[in-house]
Each structure stands twice: as structure tokens, then as C-alpha cells.
C-alpha positions in Angstrom: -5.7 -47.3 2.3 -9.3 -47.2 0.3 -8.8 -47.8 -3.4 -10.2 -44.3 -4.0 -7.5 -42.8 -2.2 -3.4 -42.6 -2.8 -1.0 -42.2 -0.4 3.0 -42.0 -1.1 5.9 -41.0 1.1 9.2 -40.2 0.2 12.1 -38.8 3.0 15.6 -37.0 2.2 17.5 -36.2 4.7 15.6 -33.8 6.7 12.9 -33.7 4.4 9.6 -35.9 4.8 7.7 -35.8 1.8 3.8 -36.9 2.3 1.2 -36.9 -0.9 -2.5 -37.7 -0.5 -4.5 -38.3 -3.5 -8.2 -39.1 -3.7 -11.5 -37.6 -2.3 -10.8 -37.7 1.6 -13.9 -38.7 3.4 -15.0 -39.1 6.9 -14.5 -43.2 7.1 -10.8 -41.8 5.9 -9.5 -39.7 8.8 -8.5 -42.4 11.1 -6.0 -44.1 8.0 -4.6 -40.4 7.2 -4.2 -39.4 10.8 -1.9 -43.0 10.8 0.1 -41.8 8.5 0.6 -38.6 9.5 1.9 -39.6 13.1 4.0 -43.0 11.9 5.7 -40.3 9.1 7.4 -38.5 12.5 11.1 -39.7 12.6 12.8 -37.0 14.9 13.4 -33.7 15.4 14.3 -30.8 13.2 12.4 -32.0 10.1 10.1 -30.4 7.6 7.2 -32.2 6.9 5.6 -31.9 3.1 1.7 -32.8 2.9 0.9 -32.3 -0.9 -2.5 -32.2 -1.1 -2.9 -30.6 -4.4 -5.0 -34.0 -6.1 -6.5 -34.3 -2.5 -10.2 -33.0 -1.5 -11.6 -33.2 1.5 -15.6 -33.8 2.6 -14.9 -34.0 6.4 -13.6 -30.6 8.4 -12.6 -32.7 10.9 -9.3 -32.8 9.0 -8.6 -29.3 9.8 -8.3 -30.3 13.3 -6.2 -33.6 12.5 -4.1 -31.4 10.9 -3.6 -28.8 13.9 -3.2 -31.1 16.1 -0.3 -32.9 13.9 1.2 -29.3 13.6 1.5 -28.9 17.5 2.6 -32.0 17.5 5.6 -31.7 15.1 6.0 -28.2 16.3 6.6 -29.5 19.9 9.9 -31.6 17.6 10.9 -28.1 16.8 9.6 -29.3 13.2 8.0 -27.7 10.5 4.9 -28.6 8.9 3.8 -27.6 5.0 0.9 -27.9 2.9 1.6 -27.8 -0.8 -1.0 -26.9 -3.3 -2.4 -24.4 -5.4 -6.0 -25.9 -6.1 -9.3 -23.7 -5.6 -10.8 -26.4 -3.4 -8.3 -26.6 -0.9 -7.7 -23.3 -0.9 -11.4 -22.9 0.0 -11.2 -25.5 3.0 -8.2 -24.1 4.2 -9.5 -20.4 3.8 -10.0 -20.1 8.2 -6.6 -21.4 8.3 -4.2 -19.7 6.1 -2.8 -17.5 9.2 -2.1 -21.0 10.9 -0.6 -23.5 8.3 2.3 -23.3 6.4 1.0 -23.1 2.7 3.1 -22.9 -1.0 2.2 -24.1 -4.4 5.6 -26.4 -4.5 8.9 -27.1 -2.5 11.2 -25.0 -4.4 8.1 -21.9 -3.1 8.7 -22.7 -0.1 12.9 -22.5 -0.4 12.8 -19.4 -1.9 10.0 -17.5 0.3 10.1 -19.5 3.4 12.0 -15.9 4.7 9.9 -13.8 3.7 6.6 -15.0 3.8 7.1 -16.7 7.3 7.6 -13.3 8.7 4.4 -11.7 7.1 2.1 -14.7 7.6 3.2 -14.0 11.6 1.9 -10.6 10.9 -1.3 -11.9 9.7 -0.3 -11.6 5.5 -1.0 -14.6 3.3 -0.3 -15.2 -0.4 -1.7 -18.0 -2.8 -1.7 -17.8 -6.8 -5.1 -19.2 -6.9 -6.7 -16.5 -4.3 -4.1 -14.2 -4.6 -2.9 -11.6 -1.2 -4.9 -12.1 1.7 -4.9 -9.9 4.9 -6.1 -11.1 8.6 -9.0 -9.3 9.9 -7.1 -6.9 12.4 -4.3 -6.8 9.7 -6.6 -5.4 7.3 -8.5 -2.7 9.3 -5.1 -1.4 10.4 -4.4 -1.1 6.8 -7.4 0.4 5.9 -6.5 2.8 9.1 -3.5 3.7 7.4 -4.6 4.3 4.3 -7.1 6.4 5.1 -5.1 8.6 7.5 -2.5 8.6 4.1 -5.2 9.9 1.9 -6.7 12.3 4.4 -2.8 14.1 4.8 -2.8 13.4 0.8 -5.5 15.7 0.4 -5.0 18.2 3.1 -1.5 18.6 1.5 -3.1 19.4 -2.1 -5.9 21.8 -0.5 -3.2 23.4 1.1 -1.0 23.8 -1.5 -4.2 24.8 -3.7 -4.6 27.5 -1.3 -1.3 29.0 -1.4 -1.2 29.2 -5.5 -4.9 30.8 -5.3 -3.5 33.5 -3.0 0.1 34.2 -4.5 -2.3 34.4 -7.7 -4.6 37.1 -6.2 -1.2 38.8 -4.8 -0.1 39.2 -8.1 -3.3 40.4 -9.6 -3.0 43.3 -7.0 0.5 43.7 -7.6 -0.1 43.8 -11.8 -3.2 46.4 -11.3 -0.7 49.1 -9.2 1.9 48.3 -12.0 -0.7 49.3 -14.3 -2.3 52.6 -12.0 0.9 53.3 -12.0 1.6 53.6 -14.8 -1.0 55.3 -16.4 -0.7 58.1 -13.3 2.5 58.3 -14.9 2.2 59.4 -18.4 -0.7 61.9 -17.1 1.9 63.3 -15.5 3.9 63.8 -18.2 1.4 65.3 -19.8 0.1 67.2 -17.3 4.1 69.2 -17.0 4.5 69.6 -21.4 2.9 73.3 -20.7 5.8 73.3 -18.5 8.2 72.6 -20.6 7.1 75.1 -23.2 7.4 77.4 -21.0 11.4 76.5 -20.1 11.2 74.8 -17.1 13.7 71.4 -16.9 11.8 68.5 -15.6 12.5 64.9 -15.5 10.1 62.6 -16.1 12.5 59.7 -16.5 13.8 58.8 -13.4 12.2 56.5 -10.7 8.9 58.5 -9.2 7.9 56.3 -6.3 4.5 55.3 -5.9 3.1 58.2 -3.5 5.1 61.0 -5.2 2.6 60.8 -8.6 -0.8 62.0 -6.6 1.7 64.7 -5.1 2.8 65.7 -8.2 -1.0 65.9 -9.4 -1.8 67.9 -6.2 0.9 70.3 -7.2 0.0 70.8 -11.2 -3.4 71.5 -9.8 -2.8 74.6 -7.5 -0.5 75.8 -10.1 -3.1 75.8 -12.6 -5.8 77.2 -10.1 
């Protein structure tokens, strides 16, 4: 390959490790796509491409590359892209539903579970630009979010309601105690001349409510 640009290869057991160094330019595609192809040995593999000291002038290697993943896919084989590196990242960006994409193998091992089931759903991650969400993904989110906040705050301005009218409820209920009472002791001492005179009369026991303006009623024809 050009002096400008690296290539290494290293296989172990199922594993087919690819590394591109170099700035990949257009009079490179036909070497790389060479490699890419001659790399194939089977089926079942996973194929590494670290491209993480790799940058590319030429999109045409996006479709080299998606074309090799059909390909390898058709070998029931797995293609991944390892890097971490804003530039890539960047030329990869309308791709990052498509490809397989970790900052290092032992990523890949650990998430391949995971992260294989939400990429399918349209959920990428990288450390260099961090969670990304497909287009649809992300309005269905958004959808969901909003209908959460919405029952959020119907919840609360429900709630608000219900304290605001137990709280009037008990204002009412605090103002009879108090009309009450006061009715009370003016009927106490409305019957003291009563008293004086001899007659027994309990003031102590229970009175309900509607009894004290009866009471009053009665003091005052007694009185007329």
C-alpha cells in the first residue's frame, strides 16, 4: 500500500483483526477494498476494522464498507468498526444505525448484548458523541415524554385541587366549631337568671347543633 498509509492483519481463531492507519484518499479505495475482500476466510467470523489512526477524504468508503458488510453478513459473519476518534465518528455519523461500532474489542465482548439489541431499535452509543437516538426513535421518545409530563402535571393539579378543597372544608367546618361555640356560652348565660331562680339546667352535656337557636327561641318568649 502507499507509504502514507498502514495496513496490518492479525487472525485468532474466529477473530480477523484489520487496522488501517494513514489519511485514506480516493486513489486508496481500490487497495483497501483488496484487503477487505482477501481478509474473508469462512463463515462465522467477526471481522475487526480498527480505524481509530485512519481518516477518510473519500465517502465512497462508506459504501465499500456496506457493501463488505452484506457481504460478510451473507457468511453469517460479523463486521466491527473500532474507534473512538471525533473524525470518524463524524464520517460515520449517517451510519451509526447500520455498522457495528465500539471503542475496543473487549467493548464489544462486554456490550455486544446489549447494545446489538438497542442499535436494532435505532439507539447508538459512542464516548466521543455520547447516546444517539434514530430519527423515528427519537420523536417516539419525545412522544412519550411528553404524554409522561402531561399525566405528571395533571396528577399534581389534581392533587392540588383536592388539598385546596379539603382545606376550604375544614375552614367551614372550624367556623361552625367556632358559631358553635360562642351560641353556646350565650346560652349559658342567657339561663343564669334561671338558675337563681331554682331551676336545674344542664349546660354540660352534648347540645346538638340545631338545639342552641331553639334554645334561644325559647329564652326569648320567656322573657317576652
Amino acid at each position: 500500500m502507499s507509504a502514507n498509509l498502514d495496513f496490518a492483519m492479525e487472525i485468532f481463531k474466529n477473530e480477523i483483526s484489520l487496522e488501517f492507519n494513514g489519511v485514506l484518499k480516493s486513489e486508496h479505495l481500490p487497495a483497501v477494498r483488496e484487503r477487505l475482500y482477501s481478509s474473508v476466510d469462512g463463515e462465522h467470523k467477526i471481522y475487526f476494522v480498527n480505524i481509530e489512526q485512519a481518516r477518510f477524504r473519500d465517502k465512497n468508503y462508506l459504501n465499500m464498507f456496506l457493501d463488505f458488510l452484506n457481504f460478510v453478513s451473507g457468511k453469517e459473519s460479523e463486521l466491527v468498526f473500532i474507534f473512538h476518534n471525533e473524525d470518524c465518528s463524524k464520517f460515520f455519523g449517517p451510519f451509526f444505525n447500520i455498522f457495528k461500532i465500539y471503542d475496543s474489542k473487549e467493548s464489544y465482548r462486554k456490550n455486544t448484548g446489549l447494545w446489538d439489541k438497542l442499535k436494532a431499535t435505532g439507539i447508538t452509543y459512542q464516548r466521543t458523541t455520547g447516546l444517539r437516538l434514530a430519527p423515528g426513535v427519537a420523536i417516539v421518545f419525545l412522544i412519550l415524554l411528553a404524554g409522561w409530563l402531561l399525566t405528571l402535571f395533571s396528577i399534581i393539579s389534581s392533587q392540588d385541587q383536592d388539598i385546596r378543597d379539603r382545606e376550604n372544608i375544614l375552614h367551614e367546618l372550624q367556623d361552625k366549631y367556632s358559631r358553635s361555640i360562642q351560641a353556646l356560652e350565650t346560652l349559658k348565660a342567657s339561663v343564669a337568671p334561671l338558675r337563681s331562680m331554682g331551676f336545674e339546667i344542664d349546660t354540660t352535656s352534648k347540645v346538638p347543633l340545631g338545639a342552641i337557636s331553639e334554645w334561644e327561641e325559647f329564652l326569648r318568649e320567656r322573657e317576652r
